[in-house]
DSSP file (Angstrom, degrees, kcal/mol; ACC not computed):
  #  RESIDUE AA STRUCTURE BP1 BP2  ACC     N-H-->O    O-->H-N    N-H-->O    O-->H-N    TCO  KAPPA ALPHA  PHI   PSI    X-CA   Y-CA   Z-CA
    1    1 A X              0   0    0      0, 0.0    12,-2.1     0, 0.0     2,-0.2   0.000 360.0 360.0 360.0 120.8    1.8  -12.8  -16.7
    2    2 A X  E     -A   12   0A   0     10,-0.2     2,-0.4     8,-0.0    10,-0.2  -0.583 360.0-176.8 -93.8 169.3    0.3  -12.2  -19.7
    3    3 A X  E     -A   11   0A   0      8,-2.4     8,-2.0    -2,-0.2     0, 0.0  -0.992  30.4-103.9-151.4 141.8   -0.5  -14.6  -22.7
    4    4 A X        -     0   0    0     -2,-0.4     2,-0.3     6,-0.2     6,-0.1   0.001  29.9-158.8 -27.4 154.5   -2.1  -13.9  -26.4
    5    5 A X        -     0   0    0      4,-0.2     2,-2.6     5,-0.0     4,-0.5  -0.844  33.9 -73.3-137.2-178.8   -5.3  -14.8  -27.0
    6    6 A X  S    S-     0   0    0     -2,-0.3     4,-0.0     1,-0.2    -2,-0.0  -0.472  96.1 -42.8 -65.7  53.5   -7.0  -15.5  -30.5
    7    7 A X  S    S+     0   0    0     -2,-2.6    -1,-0.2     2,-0.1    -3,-0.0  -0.130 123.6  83.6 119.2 -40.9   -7.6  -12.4  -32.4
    8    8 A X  S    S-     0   0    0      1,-0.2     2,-0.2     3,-0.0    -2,-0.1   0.690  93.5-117.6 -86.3   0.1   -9.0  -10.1  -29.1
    9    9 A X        -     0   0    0     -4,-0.5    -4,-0.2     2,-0.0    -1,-0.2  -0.671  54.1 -20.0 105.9-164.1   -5.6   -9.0  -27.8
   10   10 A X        -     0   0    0     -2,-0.2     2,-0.4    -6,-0.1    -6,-0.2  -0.094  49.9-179.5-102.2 161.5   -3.9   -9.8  -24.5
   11   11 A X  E     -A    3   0A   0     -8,-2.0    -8,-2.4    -6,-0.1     2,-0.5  -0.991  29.5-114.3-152.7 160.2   -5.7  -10.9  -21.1
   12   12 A X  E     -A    2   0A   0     -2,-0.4     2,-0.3   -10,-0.2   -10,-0.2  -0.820  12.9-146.0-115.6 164.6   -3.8  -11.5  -18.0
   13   13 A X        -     0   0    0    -12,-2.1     2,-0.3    -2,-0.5    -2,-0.0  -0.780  21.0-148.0-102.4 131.3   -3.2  -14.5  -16.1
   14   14 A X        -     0   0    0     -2,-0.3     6,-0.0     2,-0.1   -12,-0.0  -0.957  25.2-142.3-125.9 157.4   -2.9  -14.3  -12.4
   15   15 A X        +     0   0    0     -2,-0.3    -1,-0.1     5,-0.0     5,-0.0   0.292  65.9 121.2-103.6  10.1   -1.2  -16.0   -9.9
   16   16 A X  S    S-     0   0    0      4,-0.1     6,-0.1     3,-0.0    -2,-0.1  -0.106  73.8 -97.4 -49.0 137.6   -4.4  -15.7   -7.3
   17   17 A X        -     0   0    0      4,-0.7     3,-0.1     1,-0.2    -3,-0.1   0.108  51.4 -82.1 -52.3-153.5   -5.9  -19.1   -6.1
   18   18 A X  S    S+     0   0    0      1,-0.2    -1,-0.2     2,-0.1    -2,-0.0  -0.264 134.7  58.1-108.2  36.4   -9.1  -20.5   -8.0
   19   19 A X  S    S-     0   0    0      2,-0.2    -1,-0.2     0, 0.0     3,-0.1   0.247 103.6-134.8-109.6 -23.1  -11.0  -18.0   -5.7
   20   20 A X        +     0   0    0      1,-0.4     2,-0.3    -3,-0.1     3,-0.1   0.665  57.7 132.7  65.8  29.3   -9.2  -15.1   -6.8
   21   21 A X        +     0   0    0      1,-0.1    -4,-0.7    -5,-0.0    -1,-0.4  -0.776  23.1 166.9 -90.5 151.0   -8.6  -13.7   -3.5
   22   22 A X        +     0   0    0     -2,-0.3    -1,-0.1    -6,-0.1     3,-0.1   0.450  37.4 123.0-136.5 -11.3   -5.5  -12.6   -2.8
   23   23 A X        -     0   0    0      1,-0.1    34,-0.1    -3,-0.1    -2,-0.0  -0.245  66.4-106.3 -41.6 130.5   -6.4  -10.7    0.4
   24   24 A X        -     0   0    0     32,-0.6    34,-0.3     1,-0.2    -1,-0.1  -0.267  16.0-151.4 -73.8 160.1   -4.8  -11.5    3.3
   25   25 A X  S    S+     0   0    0      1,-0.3     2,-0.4    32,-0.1    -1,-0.2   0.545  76.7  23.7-116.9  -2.1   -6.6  -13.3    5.8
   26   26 A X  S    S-     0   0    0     29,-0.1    -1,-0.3    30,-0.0     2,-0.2  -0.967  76.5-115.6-140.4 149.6   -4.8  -12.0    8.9
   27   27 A X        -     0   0    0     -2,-0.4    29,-0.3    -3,-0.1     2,-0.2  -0.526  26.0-131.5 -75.6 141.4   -2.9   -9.1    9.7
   28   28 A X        -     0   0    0     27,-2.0    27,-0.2    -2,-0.2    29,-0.1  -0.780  45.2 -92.8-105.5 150.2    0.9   -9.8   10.6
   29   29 A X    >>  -     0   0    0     -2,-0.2     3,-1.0     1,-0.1     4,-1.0   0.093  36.9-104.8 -74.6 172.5    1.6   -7.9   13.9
   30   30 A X  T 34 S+     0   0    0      1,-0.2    73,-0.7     2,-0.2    -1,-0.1   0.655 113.7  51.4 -89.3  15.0    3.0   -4.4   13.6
   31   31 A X  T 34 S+     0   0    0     71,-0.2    -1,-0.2     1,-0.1    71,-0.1   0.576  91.3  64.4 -38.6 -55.7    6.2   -5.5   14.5
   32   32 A X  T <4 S+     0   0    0     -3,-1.0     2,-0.2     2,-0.0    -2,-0.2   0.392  87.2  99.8 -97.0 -24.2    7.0   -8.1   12.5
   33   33 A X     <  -     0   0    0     -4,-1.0     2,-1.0     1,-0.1    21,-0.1  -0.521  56.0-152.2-103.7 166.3    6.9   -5.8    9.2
   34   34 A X        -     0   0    0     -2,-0.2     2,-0.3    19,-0.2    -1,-0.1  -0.896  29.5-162.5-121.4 105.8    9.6   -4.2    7.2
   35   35 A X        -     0   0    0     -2,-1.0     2,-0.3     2,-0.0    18,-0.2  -0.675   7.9-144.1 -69.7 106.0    7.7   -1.1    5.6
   36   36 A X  E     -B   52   0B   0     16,-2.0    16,-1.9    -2,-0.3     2,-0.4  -0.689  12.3-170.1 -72.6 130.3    8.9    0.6    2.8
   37   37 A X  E     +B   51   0B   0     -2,-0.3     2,-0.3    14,-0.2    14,-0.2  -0.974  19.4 158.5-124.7 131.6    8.5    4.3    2.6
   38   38 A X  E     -B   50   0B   0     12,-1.7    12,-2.4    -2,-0.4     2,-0.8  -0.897  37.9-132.1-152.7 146.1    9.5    5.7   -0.8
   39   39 A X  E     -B   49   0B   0     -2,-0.3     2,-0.4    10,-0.2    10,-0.2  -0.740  27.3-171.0-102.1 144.3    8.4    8.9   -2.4
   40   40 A X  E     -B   48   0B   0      8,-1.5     8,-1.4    -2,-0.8     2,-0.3  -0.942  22.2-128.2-158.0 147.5    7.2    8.3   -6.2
   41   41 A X  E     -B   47   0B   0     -2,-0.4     6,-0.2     6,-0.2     2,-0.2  -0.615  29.9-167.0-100.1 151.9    6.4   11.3   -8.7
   42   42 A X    >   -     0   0    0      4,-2.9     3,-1.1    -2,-0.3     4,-0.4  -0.305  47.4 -37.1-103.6 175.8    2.5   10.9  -10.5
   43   43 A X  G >  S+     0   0    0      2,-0.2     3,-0.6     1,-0.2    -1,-0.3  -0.038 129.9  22.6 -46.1 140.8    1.1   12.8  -13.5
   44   44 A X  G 3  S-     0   0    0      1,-0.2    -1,-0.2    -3,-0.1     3,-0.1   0.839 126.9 -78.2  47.6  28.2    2.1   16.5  -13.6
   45   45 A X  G <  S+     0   0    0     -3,-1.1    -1,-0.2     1,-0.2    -2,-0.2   0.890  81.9 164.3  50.0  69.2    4.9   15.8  -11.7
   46   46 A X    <   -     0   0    0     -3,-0.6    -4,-2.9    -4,-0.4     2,-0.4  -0.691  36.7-131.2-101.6 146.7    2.4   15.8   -8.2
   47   47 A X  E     -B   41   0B   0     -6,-0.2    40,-2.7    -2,-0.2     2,-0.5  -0.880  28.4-177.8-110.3 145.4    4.7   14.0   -5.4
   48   48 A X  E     -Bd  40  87B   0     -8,-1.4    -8,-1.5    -2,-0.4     2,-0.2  -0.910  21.9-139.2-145.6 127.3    3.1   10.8   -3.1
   49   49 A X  E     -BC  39  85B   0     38,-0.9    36,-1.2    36,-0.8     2,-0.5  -0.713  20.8-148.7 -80.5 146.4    4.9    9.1   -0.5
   50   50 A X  E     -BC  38  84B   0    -12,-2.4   -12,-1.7    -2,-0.2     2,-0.3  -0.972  10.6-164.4-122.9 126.9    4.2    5.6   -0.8
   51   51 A X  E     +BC  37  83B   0     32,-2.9    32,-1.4    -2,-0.5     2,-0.3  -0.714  37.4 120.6-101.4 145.8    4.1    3.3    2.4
   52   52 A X  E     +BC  36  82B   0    -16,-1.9   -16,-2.0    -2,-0.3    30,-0.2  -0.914  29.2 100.7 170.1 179.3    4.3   -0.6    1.6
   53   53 A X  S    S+     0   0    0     28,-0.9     2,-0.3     1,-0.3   -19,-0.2   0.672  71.6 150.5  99.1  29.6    5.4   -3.8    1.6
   54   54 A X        -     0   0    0     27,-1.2    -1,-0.3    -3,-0.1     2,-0.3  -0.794  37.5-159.7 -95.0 145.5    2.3   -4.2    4.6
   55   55 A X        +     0   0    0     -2,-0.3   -27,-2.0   -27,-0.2     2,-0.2  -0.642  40.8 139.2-115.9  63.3    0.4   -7.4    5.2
   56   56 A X        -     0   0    0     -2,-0.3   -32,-0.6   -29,-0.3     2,-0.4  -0.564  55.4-100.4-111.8 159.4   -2.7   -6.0    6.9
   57   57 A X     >  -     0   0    0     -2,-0.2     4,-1.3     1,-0.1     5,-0.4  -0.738  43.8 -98.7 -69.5 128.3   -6.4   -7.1    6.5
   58   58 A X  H  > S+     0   0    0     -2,-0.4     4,-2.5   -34,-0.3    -1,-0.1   0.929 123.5  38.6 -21.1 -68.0   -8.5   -5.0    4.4
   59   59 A X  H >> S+     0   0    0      1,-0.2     4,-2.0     2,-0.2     3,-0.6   0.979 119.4  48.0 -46.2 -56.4  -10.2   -3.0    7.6
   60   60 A X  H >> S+     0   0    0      1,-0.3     4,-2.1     2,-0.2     3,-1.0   0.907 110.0  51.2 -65.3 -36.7   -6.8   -3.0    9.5
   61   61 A X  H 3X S+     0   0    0     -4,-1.3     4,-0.6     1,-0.2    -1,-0.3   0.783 112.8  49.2 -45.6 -45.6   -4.9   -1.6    5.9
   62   62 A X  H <X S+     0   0    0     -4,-2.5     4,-0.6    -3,-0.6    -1,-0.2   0.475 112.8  49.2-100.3  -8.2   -7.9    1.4    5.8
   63   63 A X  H <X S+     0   0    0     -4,-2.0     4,-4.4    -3,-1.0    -2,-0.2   0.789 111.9  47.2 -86.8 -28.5   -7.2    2.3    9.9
   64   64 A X  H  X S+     0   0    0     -4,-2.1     4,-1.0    -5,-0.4    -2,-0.2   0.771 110.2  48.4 -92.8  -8.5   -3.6    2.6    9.4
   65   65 A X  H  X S+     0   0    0     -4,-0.6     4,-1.8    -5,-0.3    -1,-0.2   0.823 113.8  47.9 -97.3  -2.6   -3.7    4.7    6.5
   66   66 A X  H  X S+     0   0    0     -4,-0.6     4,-1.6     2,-0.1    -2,-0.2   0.856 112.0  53.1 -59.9 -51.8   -6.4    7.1    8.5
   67   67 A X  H >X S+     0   0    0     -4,-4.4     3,-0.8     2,-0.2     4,-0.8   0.965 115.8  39.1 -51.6 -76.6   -3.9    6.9   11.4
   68   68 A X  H >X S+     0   0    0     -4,-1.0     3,-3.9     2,-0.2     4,-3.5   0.891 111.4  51.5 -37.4 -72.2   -1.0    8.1    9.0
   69   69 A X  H 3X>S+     0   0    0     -4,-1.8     4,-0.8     1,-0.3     5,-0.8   0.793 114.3  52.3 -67.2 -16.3   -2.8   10.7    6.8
   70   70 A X  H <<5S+     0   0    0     -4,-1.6    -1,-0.3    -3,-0.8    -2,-0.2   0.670 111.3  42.1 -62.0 -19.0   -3.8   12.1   10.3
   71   71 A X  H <<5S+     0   0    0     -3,-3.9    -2,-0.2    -4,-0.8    -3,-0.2   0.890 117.9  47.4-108.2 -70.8   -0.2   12.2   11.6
   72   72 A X  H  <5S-     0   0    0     -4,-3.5    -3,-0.2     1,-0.2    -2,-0.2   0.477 105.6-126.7 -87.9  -3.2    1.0   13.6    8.3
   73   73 A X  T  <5S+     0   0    0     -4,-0.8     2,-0.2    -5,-0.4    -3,-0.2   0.858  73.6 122.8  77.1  35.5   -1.9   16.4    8.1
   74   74 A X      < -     0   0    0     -5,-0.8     2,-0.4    -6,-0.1    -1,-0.3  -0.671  63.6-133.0 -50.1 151.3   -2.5   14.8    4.5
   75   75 A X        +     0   0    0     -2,-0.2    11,-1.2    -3,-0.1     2,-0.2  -0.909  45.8 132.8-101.4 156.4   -5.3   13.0    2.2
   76   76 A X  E     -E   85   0B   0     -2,-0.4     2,-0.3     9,-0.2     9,-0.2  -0.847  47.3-111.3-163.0-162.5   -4.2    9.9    0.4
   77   77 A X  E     -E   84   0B   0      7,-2.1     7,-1.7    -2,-0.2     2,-0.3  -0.840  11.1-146.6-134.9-175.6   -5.7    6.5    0.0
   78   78 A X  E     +E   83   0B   0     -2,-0.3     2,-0.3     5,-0.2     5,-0.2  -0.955  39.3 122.7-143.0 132.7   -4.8    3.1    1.2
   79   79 A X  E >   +E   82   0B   0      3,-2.2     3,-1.1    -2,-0.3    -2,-0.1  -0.957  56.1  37.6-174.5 172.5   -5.5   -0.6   -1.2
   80   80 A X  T 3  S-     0   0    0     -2,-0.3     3,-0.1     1,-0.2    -1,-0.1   0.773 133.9 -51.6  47.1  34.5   -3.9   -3.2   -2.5
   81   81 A X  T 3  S+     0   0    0      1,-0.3   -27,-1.2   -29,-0.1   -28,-0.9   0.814 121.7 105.8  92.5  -0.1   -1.1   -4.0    0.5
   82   82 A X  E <   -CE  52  79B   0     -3,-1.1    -3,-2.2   -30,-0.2     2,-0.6  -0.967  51.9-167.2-119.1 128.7   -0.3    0.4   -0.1
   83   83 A X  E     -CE  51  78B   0    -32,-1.4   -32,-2.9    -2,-0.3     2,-0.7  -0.956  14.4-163.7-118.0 129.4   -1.0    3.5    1.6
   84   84 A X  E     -CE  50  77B   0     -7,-1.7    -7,-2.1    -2,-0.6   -34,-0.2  -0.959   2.5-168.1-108.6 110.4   -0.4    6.8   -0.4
   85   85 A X  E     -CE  49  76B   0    -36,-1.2   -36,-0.8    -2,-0.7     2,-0.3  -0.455  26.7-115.5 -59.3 149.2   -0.1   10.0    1.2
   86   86 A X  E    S+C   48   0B   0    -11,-1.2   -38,-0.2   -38,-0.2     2,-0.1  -0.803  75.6   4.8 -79.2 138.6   -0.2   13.0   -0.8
   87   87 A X  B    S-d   48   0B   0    -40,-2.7   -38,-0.9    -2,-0.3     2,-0.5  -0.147 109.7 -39.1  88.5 161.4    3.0   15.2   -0.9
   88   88 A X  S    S+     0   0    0    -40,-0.1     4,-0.1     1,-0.1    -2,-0.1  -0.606  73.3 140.9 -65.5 105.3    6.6   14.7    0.6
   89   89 A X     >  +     0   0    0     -2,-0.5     4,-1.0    -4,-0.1     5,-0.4   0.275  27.5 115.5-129.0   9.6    5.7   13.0    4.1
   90   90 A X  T  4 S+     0   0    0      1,-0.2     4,-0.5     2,-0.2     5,-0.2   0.874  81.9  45.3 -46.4 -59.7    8.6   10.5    4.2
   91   91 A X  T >> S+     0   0    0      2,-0.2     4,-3.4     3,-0.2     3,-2.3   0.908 118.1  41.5 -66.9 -75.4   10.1   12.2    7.2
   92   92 A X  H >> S+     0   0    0      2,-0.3     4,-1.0     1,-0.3     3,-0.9   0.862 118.2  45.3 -15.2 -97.5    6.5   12.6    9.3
   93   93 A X  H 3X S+     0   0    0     -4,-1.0     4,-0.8     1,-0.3    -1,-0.3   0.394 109.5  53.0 -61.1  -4.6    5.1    9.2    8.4
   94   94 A X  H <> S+     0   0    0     -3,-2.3     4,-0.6    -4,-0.5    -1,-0.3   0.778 109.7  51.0-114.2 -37.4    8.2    7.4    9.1
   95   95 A X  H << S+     0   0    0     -4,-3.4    -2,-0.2    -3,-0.9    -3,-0.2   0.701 108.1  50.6  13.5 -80.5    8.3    9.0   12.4
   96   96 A X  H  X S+     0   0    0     -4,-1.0     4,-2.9     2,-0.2    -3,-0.2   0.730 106.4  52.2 -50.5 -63.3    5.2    8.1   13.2
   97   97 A X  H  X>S+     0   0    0     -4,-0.8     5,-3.7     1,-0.3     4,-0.6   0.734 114.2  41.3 -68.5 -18.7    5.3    4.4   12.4
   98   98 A X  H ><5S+     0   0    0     -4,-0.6     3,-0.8     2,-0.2    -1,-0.3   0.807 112.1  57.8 -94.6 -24.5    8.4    3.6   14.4
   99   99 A X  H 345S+     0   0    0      1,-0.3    -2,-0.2    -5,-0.3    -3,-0.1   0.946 112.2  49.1 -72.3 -40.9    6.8    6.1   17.3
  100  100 A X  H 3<5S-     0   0    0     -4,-2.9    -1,-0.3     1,-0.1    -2,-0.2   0.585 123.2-103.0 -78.0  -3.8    4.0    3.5   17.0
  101  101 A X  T <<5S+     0   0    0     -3,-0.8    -3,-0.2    -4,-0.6     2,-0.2   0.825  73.0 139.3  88.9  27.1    5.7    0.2   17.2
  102  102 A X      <       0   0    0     -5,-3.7   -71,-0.2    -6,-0.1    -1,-0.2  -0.675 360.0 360.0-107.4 170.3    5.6   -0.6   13.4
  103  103 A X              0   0    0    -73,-0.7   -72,-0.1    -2,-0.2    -1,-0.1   0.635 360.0 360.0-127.1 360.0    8.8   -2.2   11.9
């Protein structure tokens, strides 16, 4: 949410606790989640499958998106609660995650 401020332009407001973590503090099992995979087009029309809707820990969020861009023979990144592949991998990575027990 953003709000005015007095003369310097906008600032945002977040809905973080007074610590301003919003990282989770345990990983929900891989079971239990329902994982979005969705393809979405970038700059210069470059294509990135986007995995998400995950509730992992930082560390555990950066294995499974090594584990992925290994299974999909990709580079990507994974932060914020997302893992992005590079490229059309929907098929591959969705594959993968159900071959692994992910939900």
């Amino acid at each position: 949410m953003a709000r005015r401020t007095g003369g310097d332009g906008w600032s945002l407001l977040s809905s973080n606790d007074d610590d301003g973590d919003s990282v989770p503090v345990e990983s929900r099992a891989p079971g239990d989640h329902r994982i979005v995979v969705a393809l979405s087009k970038r700059a210069k029309g470059k294509v990135v499958t986007v995995v998400r809707d995950l509730v992992l820990t930082p560390s555990d969020l950066k294995s499974l998106g090594k584990a992925l861009k290994n299974a999909c023979g990709t580079g990507g990144t994974a932060k914020g609660g997302v893992v992005e592949l590079q490229g059309d991998c929907r098929d591959r990575a969705r594959d993968w995650l159900q071959a692994n027990g992910w939900g």
